[in-house]
C-alpha positions in Angstrom: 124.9 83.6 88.5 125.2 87.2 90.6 124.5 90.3 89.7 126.6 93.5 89.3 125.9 96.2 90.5 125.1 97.8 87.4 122.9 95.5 86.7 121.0 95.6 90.5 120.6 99.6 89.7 118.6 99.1 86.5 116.3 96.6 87.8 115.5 98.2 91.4 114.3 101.5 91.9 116.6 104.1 93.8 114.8 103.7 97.3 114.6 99.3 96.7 118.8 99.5 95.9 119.5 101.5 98.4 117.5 99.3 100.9 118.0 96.2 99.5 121.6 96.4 98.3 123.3 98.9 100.7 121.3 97.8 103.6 119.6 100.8 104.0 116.2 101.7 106.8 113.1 102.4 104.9 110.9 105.6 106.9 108.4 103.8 109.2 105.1 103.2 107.9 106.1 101.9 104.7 103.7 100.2 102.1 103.1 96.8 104.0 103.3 97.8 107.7 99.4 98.3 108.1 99.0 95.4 105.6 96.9 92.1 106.7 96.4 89.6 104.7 94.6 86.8 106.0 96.2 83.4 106.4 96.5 81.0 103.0 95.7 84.7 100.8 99.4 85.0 99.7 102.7 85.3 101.0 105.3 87.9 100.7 108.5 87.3 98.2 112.2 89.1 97.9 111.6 92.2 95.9 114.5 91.9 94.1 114.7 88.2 93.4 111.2 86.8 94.4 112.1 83.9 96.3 109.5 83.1 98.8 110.1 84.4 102.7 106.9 84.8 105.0 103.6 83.9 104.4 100.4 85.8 105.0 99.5 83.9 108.2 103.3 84.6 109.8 102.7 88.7 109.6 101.6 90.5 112.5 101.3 93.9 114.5 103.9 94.5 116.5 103.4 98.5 116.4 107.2 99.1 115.7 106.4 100.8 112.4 107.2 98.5 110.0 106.2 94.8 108.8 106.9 91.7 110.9 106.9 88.5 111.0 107.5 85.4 113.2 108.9 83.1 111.4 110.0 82.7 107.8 109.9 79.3 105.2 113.0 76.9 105.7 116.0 78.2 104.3 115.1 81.1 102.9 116.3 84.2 105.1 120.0 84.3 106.6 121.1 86.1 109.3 124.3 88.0 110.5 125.4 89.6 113.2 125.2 93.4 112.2 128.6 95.8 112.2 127.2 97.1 115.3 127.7 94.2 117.1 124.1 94.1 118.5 121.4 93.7 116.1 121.1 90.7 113.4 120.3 91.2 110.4 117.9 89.6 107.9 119.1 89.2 104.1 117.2 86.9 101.7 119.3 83.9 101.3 119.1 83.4 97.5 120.3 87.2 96.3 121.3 88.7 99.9 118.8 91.2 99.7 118.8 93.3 102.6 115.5 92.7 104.3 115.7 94.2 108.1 116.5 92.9 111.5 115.3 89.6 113.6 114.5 90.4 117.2 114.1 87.9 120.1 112.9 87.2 123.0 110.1 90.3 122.9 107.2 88.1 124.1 105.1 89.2 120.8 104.4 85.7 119.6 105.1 82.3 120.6 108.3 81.9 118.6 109.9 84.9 120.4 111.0 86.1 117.3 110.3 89.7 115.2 111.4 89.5 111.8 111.5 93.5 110.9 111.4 93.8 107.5 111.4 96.9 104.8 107.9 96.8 103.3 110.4 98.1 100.3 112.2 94.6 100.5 109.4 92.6 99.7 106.6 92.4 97.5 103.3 89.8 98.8 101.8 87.6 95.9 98.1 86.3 95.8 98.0 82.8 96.3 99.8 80.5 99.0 103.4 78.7 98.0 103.8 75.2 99.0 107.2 75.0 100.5 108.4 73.3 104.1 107.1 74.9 107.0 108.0 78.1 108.1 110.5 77.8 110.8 112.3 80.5 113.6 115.4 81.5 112.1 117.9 83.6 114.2 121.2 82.9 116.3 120.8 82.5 120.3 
């Protein structure tokens, strides 16, 4: 069943709904952007909805300000093409949770992909989740 939106805004905080349900840019440096877990300690779920996205071992430092990732578990993260035209965007594919942008091709890692995501989007667990294998997840 979906939410309303009343019922979004009493279980987010002001900053997580405006990021998370009117797509919104956290300020860089946010909670999880200097955050390292190492692989197998945890893995980072949808604030608002907890399902499972990245684990510990997928985060890296890119630099760019916020968290991000190279690849995500199966199924878990959609994308869309942004109402710019030229980014794509990231939403969590069980609530549609805002989470960031996907960008390719950088040369970072050896999926070629950059999963930037709101440290205000997610929220990392202790302990590793047993789900398929992460895979790369955005349009070419």
């Amino acid at each position: 069943m979906a939410k309303s939106d009343a019922e979004w805004r009493k279980e987010l905080t002001p900053e997580e709904y405006r990021v998370i349900r009117q797509k919104g840019t956290e300020p860089r440096g946010g909670e999880y952007d200097g955050f390292y877990p190492a692989p197998g300690e945890g893995h980072f779920v949808c604030r608002a909805c907890k399902n499972p996205l990245y684990s510990a071992a997928s985060k890296f430092k890119s630099g760019c300000g916020w968290p991000a990732f190279d690849k995500c578990y199966s199924k878990s993260v959609a994308t869309h093409t942004d109402a710019d035209g030229h980014r794509i965007e990231i939403t969590c594919a069980a609530c549609g949770g805002h989470l960031g942008h996907v960008f390719q091709n950088e040369g970072f890692t050896p999926t070629n992909e950059r999963h930037c995501v709101n440290s205000v989007s997610v929220k990392f667990v202790k302990g590793d989740v047993s789900l398929a294998e992460e895979v790369v997840t955005a349009k070419s």
